[in-house]
C-alpha positions in Angstrom: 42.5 -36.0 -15.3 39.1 -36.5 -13.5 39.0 -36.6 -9.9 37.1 -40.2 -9.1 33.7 -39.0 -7.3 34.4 -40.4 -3.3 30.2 -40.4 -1.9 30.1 -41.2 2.3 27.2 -43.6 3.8 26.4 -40.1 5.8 26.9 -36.6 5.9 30.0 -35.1 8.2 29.9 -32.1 9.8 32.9 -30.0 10.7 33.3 -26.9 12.7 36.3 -24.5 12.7 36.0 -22.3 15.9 38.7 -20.2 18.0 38.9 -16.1 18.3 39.0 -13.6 15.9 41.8 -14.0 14.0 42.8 -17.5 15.1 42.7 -18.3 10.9 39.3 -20.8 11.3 38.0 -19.0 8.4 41.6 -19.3 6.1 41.5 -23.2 7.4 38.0 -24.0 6.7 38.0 -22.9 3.2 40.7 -24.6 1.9 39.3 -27.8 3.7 36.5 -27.7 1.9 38.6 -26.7 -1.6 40.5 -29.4 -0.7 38.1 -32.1 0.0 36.4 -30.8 -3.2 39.7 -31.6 -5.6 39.5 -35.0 -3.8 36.5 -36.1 -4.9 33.9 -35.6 -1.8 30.7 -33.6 -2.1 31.9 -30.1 0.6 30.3 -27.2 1.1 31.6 -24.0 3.1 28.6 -22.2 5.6 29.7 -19.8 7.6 27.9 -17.7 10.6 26.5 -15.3 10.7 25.3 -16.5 8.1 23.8 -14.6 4.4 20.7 -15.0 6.2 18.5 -12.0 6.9 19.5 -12.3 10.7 23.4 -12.9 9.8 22.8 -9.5 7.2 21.3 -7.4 10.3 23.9 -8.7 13.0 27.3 -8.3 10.5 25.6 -4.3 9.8 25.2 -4.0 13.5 29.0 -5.1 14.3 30.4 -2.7 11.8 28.6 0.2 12.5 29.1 -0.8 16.5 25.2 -0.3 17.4 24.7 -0.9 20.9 23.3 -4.1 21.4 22.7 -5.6 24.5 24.3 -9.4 25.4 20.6 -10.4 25.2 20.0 -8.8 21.9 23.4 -10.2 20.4 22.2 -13.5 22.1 19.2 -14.0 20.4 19.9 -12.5 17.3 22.7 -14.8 16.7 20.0 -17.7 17.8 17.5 -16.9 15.4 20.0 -16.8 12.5 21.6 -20.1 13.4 18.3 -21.7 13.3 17.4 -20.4 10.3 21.0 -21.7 8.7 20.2 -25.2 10.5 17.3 -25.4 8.4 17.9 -23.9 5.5 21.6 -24.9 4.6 22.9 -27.6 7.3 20.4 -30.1 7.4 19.8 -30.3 3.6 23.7 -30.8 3.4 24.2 -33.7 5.2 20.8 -35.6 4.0 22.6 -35.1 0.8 25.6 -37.2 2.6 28.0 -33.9 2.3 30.8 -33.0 4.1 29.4 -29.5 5.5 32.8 -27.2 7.4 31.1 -24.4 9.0 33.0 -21.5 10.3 31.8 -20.5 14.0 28.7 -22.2 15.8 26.9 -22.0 19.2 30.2 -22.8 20.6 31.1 -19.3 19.2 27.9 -18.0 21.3 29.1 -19.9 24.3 32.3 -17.9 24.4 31.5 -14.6 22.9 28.1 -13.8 24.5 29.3 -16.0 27.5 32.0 -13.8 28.0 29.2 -10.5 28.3 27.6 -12.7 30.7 24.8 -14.9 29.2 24.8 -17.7 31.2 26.9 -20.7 29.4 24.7 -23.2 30.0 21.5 -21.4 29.0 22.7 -21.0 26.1 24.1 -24.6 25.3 20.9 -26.1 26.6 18.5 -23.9 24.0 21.3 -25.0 21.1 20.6 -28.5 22.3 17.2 -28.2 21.4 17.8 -26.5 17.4 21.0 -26.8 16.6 22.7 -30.4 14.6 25.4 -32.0 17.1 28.9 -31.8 14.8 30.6 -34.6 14.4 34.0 -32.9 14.8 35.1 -28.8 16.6 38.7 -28.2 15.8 39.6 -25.1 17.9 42.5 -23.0 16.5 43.9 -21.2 20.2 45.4 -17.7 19.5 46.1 -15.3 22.2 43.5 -12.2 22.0 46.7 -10.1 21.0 47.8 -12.4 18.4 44.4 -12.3 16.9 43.9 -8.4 16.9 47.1 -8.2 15.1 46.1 -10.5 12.9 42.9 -8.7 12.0 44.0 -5.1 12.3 44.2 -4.8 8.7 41.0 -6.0 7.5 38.4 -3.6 5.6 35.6 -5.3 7.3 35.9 -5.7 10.9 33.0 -6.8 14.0 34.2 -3.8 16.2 31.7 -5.3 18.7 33.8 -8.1 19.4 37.9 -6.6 19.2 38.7 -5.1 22.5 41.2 -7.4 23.7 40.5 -7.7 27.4 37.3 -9.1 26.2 38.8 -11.4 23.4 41.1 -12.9 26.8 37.6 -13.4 28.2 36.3 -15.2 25.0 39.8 -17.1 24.8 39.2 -18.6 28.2 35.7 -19.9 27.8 37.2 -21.6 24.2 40.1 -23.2 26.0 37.6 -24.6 28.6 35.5 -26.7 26.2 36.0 -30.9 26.1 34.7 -33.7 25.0 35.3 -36.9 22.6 34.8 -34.7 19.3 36.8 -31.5 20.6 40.0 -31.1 19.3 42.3 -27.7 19.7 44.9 -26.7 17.6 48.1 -24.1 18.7 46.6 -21.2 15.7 50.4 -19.9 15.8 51.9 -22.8 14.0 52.7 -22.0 10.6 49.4 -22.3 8.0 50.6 -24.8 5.9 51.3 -27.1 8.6 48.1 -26.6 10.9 46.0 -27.6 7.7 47.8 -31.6 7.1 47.2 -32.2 10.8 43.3 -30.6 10.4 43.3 -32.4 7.1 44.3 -35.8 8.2 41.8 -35.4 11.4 39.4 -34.8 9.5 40.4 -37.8 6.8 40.8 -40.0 9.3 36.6 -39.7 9.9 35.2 -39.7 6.8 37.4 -42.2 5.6 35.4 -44.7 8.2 32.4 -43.2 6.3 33.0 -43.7 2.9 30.3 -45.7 0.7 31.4 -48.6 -1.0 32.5 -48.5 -4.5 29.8 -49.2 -7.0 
């Protein structure tokens, strides 16, 4: 049976953000497979991105290079631009649902946590980066998410000592506003995706084009 093609007025953007190994990534791919077998026009980014800059900064993480906050700081800004321009804006002009996995809230916490000043670095995001029209933030402790991750074959060793992931935890739990939402990233999978799932419903719904 074909799946009825569902087009919005606008595109939606979505971002899944929380600590390593909070399960953003799990939850924001099967939105987007989801939305997909519904009928809406989705697309998974992700940072860093496949970018140049997202290549150079994932090689750096593995092989632990010694990067300074700066560095890390403006390497992760240059390749968010270039994913702005290149992948998020033509998205949404196409009026898709775009679910990103991490954004400059990532930067807030991670490099805010070496001790980049938090609102240096939201004020230059302000500048370049598209507001989202919805941050669901999956809360794990920095234990629960090194568990979780201990077993990968890839792993950003830059970012896993836990002391520091409690640091990074923090600074996520801090962040508000109308389009902030956090989610407990120990409930069970199946049910942390319907409540992400019917949040994110719930908006684009109110966006949907009329029926030709």
């Amino acid at each position: 049976m074909q799946v009825k093609h569902r087009e919005l007025k606008k595109g939606f953007f979505v971002v899944l953000e929380g600590i390593d190994g909070s399960g953003k990534t799990t939850q924001a791919k099967r939105l987007v497979k989801r939305l997909t077998e519904k009928g809406f026009n989705a697309v998974f980014f992700k940072e860093p991105s496949a970018g140049p800059w997202g290549r150079r900064l994932k090689e750096k993480a593995r092989r632990q290079d010694g990067l300074t906050p700066e560095q890390e700081f403006e390497l992760f800004q240059k390749d968010r631009e270039e994913n702005v321009e290149l992948n998020i804006k033509p998205a949404l002009k196409k009026k898709m649902i775009v679910v990103l996995d991490r954004y400059y809230f990532s930067t807030m916490a991670y490099q805010g946590a070496k001790g980049i000043d938090i609102k240096e670095i939201k004020d230059r995001n302000d500048k370049t980066a598209v507001p989202p029209d919805m941050v669901i933030i999956l809360d794990v402790s920095a234990g629960t998410g090194l568990n979780r991750i201990k077993e990968r074959k890839k792993r950003d060793r830059l970012f896993e000592r836990e002391d520091y992931l409690r640091k990074v935890r923090k600074i996520f739990k801090s962040f508000s506003g109308e389009n902030i939402v956090h989610l407990d990233g120990r409930e069970r999978r199946e049910s942390l995706y319907i409540k992400i799932e019917k949040m994110v419903m719930d908006r684009i719904t109110e966006l949907l084009a009329p029926s030709v």
